[in-house]
C-alpha positions as CSV (number, residue, x, y, z in Angstrom):
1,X,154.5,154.1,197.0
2,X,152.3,154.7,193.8
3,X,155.2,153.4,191.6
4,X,154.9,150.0,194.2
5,X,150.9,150.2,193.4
6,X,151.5,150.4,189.6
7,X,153.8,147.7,189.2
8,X,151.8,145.1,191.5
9,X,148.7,146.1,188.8
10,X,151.2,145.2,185.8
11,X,151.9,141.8,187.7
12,X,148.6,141.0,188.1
13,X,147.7,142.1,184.9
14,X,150.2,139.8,183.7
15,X,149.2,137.3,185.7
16,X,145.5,137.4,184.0
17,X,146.8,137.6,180.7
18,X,148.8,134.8,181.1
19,X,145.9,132.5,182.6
20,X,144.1,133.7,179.6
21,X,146.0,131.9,177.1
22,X,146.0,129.0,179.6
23,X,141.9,128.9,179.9
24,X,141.1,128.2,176.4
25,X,138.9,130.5,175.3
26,X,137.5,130.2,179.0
27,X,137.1,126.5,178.6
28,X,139.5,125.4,182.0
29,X,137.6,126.4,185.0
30,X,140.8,127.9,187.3
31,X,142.7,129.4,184.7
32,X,139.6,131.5,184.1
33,X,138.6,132.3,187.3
34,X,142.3,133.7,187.5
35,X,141.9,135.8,185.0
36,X,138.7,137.3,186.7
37,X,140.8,138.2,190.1
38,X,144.2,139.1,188.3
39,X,142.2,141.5,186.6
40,X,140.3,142.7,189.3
41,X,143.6,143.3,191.7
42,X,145.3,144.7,188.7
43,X,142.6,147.5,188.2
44,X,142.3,148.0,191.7
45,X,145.8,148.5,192.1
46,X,146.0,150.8,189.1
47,X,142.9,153.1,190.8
48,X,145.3,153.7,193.7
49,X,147.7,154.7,191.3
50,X,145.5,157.1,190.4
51,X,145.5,159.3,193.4
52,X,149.0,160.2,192.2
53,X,149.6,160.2,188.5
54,X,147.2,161.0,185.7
55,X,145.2,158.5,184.0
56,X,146.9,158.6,180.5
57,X,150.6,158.0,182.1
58,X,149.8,155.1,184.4
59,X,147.8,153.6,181.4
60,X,150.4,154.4,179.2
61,X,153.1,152.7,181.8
62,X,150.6,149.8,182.7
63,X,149.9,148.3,179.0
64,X,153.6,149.0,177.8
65,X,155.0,147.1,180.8
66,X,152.3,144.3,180.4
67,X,152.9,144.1,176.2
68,X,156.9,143.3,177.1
69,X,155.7,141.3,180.0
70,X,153.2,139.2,178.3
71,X,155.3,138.6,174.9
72,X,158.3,137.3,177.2
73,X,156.1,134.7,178.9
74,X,154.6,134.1,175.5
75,X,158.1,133.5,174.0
76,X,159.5,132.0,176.7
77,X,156.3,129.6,178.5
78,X,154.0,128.8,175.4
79,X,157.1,129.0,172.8
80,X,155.5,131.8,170.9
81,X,157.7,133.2,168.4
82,X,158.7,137.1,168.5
83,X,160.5,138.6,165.0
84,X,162.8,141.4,164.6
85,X,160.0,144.3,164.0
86,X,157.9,143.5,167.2
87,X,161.2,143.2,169.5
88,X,162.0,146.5,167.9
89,X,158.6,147.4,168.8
90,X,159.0,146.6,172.2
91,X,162.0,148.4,172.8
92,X,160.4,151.5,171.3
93,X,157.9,150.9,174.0
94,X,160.4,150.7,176.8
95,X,161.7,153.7,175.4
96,X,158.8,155.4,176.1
97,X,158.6,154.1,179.1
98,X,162.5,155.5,180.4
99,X,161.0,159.2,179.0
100,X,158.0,159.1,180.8
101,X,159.9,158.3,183.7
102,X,163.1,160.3,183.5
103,X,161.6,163.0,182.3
104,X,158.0,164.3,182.3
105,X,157.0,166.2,184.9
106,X,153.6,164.7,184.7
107,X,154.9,160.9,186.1
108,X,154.1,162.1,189.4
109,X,157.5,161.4,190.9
């Protein structure tokens, strides 16, 4: 259940991030006020995660989902370019990711 927890928070945090770019500088008035309760669920969310895995690996899991997350929308929604080095980047982070995951002991799973 804590894995379901932690991936709603990325969602939301995603969701934020992504009515972020669309506020303009906080400029559009429901763009913003997404970002305030995206980011309010997603911290929520990641404080039940809590109860169950330590703070460094769901942060850890948290941002590195969100970072692929957000530069996919970015690339694919708001035609932001991604090169080679920050796909490779990425990769490394889902990498870290899989490890955490598959292997540590400290994942809570």
């Amino acid at each position: 259940m804590h894995y379901l927890y932690l991936m709603a928070a990325v969602l939301a945090e995603t969701i934020g991030t992504t009515a972020l770019q669309a506020s303009q500088q906080f400029t559009r008035l429901v763009p913003s006020v997404i970002v305030v309760i995206a980011y309010a669920v997603s911290f929520f969310l990641m404080s039940l995660t809590l109860k169950f895995m330590p703070v460094g690996i769901v942060y850890a899991i948290w941002s590195g989902l969100g970072i692929v997350l957000i530069a996919a929308i970015g690339f694919l929604v708001f035609g932001q370019r991604i090169d080679l080095p920050a796909i490779a980047g990425m990769a490394m982070i889902i990498g870290g990711i899989l490890i955490i995951h598959l292997f540590s002991t400290s994942s809570g799973h």
